[in-house]
C-alpha positions in Angstrom: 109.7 -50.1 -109.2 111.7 -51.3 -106.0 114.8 -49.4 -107.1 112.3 -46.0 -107.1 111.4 -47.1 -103.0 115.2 -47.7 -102.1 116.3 -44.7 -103.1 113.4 -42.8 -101.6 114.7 -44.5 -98.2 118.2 -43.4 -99.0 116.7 -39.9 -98.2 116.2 -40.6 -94.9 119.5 -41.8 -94.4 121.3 -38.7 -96.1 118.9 -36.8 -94.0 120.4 -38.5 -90.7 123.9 -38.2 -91.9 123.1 -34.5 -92.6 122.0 -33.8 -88.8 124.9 -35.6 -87.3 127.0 -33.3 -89.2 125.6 -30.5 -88.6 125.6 -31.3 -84.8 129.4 -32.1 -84.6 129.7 -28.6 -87.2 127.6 -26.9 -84.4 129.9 -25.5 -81.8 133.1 -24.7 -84.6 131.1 -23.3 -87.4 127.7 -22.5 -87.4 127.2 -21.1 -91.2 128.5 -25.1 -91.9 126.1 -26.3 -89.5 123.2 -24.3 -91.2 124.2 -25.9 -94.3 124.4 -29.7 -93.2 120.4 -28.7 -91.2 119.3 -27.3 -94.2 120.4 -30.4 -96.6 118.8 -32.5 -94.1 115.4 -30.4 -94.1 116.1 -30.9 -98.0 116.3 -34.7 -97.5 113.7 -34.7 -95.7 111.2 -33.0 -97.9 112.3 -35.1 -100.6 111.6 -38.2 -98.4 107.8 -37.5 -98.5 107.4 -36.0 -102.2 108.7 -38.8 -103.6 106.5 -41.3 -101.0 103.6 -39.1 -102.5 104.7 -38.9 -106.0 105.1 -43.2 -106.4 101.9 -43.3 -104.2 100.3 -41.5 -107.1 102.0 -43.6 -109.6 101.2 -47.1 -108.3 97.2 -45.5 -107.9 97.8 -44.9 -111.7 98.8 -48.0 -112.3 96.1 -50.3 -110.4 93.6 -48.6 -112.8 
């Protein structure tokens, strides 16, 4: 179960790495740059589905 909340961290990071690259990708190319943004808005997302989806699974679990 700790393995399931250290990856769902390591979202955040990729997220993080995602915007820095697609800062520095900003001013030479911006269809790069949309890529790295959107990744990170990915990342992101997939930060807080899987915070909801172990919530849910550790409610389960209690009962």
């Amino acid at each position: 179960m700790k393995i399931q909340k250290i990856f769902q961290y390591a979202y955040i990071v990729f997220a993080m790495l995602f915007i820095y690259d697609g800062i520095i990708k900003w001013s030479e190319d911006r269809t790069g740059a949309y890529v790295s943004l959107g990744l990170a808005a990915l990342a992101i997302f997939m930060f807080f589905f899987r915070k909801r989806f172990n919530k849910k699974f550790d409610d389960r679990n209690k009962k």
